[in-house]
C-alpha positions in Angstrom: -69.7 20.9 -56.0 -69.6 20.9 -52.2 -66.8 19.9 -50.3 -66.9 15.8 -50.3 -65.0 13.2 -50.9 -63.3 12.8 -54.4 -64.7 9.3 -55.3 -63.4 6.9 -58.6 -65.6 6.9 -61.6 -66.6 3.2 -61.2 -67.8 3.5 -58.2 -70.5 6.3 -58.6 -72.9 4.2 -61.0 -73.7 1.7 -58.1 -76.6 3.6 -57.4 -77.3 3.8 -61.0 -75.9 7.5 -61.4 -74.5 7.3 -65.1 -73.8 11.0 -65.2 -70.3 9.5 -65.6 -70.3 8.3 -68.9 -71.1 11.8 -69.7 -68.1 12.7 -67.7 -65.9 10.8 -69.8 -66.8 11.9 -72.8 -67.0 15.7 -72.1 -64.2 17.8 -71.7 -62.6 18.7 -68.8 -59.8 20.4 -66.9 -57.2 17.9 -65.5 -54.9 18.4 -62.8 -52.1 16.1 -61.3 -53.4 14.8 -57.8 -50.0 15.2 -55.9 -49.7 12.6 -52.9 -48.9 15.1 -50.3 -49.9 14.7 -46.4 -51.4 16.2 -44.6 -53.8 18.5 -46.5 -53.5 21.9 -45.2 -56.6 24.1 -46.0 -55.7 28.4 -45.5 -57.6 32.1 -46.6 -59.4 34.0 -44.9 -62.5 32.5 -42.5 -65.5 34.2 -43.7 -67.1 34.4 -40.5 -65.0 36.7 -38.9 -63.1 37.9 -41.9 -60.1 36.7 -40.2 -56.7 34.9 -41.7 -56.7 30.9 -40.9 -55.1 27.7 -41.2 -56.4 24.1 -40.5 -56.6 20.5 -42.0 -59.8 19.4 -43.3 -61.2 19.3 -40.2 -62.1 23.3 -40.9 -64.9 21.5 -42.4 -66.3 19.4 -39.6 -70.2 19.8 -38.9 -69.1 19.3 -34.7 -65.7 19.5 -33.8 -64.5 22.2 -35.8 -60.8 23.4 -35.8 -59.7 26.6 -37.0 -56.7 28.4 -36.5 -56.3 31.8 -36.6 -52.6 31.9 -34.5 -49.8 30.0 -33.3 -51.9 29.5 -29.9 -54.9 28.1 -31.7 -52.9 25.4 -33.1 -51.5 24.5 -29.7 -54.8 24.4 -28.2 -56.1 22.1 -31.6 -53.2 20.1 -33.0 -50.4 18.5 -31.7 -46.9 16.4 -33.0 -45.9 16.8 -36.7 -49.5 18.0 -37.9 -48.9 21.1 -35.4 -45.3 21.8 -36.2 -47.1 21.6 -40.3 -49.3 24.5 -39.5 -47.0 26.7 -37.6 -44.7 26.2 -40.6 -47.6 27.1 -43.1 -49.4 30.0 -40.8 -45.5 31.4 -41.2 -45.1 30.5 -44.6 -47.8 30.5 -46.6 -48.5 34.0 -48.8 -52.1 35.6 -47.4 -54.6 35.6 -49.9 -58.4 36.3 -49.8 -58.7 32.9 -51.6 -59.2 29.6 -49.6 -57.1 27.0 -51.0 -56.4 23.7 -49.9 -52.6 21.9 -50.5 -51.0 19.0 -50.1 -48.2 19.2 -47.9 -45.1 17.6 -49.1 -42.2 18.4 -47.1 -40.1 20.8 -45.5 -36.9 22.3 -47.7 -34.0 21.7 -47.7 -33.3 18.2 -49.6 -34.3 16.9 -53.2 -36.2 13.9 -52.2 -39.3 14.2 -50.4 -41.5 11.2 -49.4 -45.1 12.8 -48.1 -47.3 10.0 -48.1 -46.9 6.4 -50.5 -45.1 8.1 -53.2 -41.3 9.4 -53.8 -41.1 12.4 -55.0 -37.4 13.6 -56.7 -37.1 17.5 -57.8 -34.2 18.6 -59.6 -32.3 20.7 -57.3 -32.7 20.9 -53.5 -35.1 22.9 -52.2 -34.2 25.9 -50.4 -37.7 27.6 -49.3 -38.8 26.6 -45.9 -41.9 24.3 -47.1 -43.0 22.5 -49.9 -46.7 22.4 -51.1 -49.0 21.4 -53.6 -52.2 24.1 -54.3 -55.4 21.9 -55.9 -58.6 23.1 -54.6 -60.3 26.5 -54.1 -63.5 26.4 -51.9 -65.8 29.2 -52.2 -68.1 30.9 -49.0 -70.3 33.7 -49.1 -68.8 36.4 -46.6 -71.2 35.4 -43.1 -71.3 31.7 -44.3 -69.3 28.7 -42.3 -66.9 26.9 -43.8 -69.0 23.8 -43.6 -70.6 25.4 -46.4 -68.0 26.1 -48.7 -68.3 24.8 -52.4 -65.1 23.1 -53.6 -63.8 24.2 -57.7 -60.2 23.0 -59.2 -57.9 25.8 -58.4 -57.1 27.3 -61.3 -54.5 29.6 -60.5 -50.6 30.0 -60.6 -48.7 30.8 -57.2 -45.2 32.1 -57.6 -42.4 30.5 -55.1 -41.7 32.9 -52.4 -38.3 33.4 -50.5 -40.3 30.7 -48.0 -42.6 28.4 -49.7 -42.3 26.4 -52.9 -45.2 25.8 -54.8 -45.9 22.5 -56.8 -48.3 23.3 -59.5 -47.5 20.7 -62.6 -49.0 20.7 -65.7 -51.6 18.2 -66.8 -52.7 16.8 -70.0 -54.2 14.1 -72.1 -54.1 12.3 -75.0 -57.1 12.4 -77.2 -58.8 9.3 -78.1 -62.1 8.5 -79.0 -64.3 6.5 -76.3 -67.5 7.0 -78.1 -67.8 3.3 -79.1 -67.6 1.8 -75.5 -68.9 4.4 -73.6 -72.1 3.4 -76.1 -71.5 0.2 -75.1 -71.6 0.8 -71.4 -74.8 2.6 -71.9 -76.8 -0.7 -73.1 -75.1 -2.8 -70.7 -76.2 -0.8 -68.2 -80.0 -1.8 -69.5 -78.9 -5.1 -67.7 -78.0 -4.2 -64.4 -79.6 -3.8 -60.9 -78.3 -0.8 -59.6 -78.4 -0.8 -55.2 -79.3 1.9 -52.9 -76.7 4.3 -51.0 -76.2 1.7 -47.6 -75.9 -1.5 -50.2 -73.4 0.6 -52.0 -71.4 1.8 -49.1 -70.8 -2.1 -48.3 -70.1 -2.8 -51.8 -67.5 0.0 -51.7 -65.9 -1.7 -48.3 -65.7 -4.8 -49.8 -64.4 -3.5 -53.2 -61.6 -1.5 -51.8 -60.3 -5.2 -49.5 -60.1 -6.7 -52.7 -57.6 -3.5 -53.7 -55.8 -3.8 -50.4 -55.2 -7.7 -50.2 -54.3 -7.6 -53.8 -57.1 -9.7 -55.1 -59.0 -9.5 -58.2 -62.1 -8.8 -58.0 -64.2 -11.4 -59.6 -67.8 -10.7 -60.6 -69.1 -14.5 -59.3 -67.5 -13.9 -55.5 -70.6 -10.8 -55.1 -74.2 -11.5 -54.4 -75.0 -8.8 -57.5 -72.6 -10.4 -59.9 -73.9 -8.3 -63.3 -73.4 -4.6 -61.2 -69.4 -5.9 -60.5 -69.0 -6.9 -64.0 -70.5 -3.2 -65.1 -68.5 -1.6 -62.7 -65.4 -3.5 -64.2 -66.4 -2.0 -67.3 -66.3 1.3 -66.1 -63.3 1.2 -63.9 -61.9 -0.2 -67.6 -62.9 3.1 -69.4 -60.9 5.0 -66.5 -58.0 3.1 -66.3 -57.8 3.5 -70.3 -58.4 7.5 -69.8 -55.8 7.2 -66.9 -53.6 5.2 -69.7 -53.4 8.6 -71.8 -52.7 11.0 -69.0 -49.5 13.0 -68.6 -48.0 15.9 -66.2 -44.7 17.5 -66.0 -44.1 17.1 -62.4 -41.2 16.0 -60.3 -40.4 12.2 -61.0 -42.6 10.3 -59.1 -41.6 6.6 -57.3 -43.5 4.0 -55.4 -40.5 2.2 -53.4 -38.0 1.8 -56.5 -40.3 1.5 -59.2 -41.1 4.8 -61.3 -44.8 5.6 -61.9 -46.9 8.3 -62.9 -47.7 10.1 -59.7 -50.6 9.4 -57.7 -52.8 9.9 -60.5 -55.1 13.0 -61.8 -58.4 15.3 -60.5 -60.5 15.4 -63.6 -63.7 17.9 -63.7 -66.6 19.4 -66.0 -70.2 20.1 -65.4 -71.0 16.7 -64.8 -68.7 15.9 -61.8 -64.9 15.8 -60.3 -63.1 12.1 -59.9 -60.3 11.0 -59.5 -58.0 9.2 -62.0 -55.7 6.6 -59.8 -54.8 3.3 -60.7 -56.2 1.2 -57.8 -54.0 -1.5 -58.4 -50.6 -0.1 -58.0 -51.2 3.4 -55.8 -53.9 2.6 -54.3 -52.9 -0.5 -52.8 -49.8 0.8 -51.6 -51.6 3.3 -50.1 -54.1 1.5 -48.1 -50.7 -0.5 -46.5 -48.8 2.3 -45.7 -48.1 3.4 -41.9 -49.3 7.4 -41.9 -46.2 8.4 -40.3 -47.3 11.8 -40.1 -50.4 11.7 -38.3 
């Protein structure tokens, strides 16, 4: 797929896509979405052929910021995202893969809070940085990186002398959704679906509900019936969610123990993400980015 945003299942049928009740009832390769920040993308750029290291904004169609040395990221980045990618241009292994991580720390401690979640590892650290490999983008050799085609990454990285690699291993529960992923299907008879710009606004107003803690209540939206489907579908997820497991560090939002952030689920008919909206998400939407 190309290199967009991961969205949540439930919110890709306002349009009326159902490719996702497909999704859910498919098999697919499922990997633990660590909460790391900021994402650090690195390879080789296949313009120039050419070792780099950025944020996502390798990707931007304008103001496009590759770095190639430590005086690129001077000239492009500056505070703790700068002192990130010195650290990673240093650290990081070369590879002729482009792979984006998740940054979650620097060594040297056991406890390691990235982003909105706590993260606890069983020993101290000692390499230098700490990060977490979950995407590989693909380019033809000549292409720009604004056309690179984003797959799980599928690989295993060993720990070097200076960077630890977080790579846990996901996996779920099988239960059958056949009956109410059928159901979903003739519901789905009932609805009017909206066009992209009607969805974009439902999204907006969706995700206030998420960060002011409110349910979201079907009767409170002009298009009541689309709501109540997407509640049906964002059901089906959070049960899938429900049955998910990784054995990754222990995983903490303030004091409270939780799963992680949640999980990158993909097959041939798309890549989501598995988070529970409620608890992670919300925390994350009212949470200072103390790294940017």
């Amino acid at each position: 797929m190309k290199n967009t945003h991961l969205e949540h299942p439930e919110d890709s049928i306002l349009t009326g896509d159902l490719s996702v009740l497909d999704w859910f009832s498919t098999n697919a390769h499922l990997s633990v979405k660590m909460d790391g920040a900021p994402a650090i993308v690195a390879g080789i750029n296949p313009e120039n052929g050419k070792r780099f290291v950025g944020t996502k904004s390798v990707f931007n169609k304008v103001k496009i910021k590759i770095n190639h040395s430590h005086e690129e990221i001077e000239q492009n980045h500056t505070g703790a995202v700068a002192k990130i990618l010195h650290h990673s241009l240093d650290c990081l292994p070369v590879t002729s893969s482009i792979i984006q991580y998740d940054f979650i720390g620097f060594g040297g401690d056991d406890t390691y809070t990235p982003n909105t979640i706590t993260y606890i590892f069983d020993e101290i650290v000692s390499q230098d940085i700490i990060v977490a490999p979950h995407t590989q983008y693909h380019v033809a050799d000549g292409s720009s990186l604004r056309d690179a085609v984003a797959t799980p990454f599928l690989g295993h990285l060993d720990d070097t002398d200076t960077c630890k690699f977080v790579q846990p291993k996901a996996w779920q529960i099988d239960e059958d959704f056949d009956d109410v992923i059928g159901f979903a299907r003739q519901m789905s008879q009932l609805v009017d679906f909206v066009d992209e710009k009607d969805a974009a606004k439902l999204k907006i107003e969706l995700n206030k509900c998420v960060r002011e803690g409110r349910e979201v209540a079907p009767e409170t939206f002009y298009n009541s019936r689309l709501i109540s489907f997407w509640l049906l579908i964002k059901s089906i997820k959070d049960d899938i969610l429900f049955l998910c497991r990784n054995n990754g560090p222990k995983s903490y939002i303030g004091n409270r123990q939780c799963g992680g952030e949640g999980y990158v689920r993909t097959n041939e008919f798309g890549m989501f993400k598995l988070v529970n909206r409620e608890k992670f998400s919300h925390a994350n939407f009212n949470l200072a980015k103390s790294w940017s």
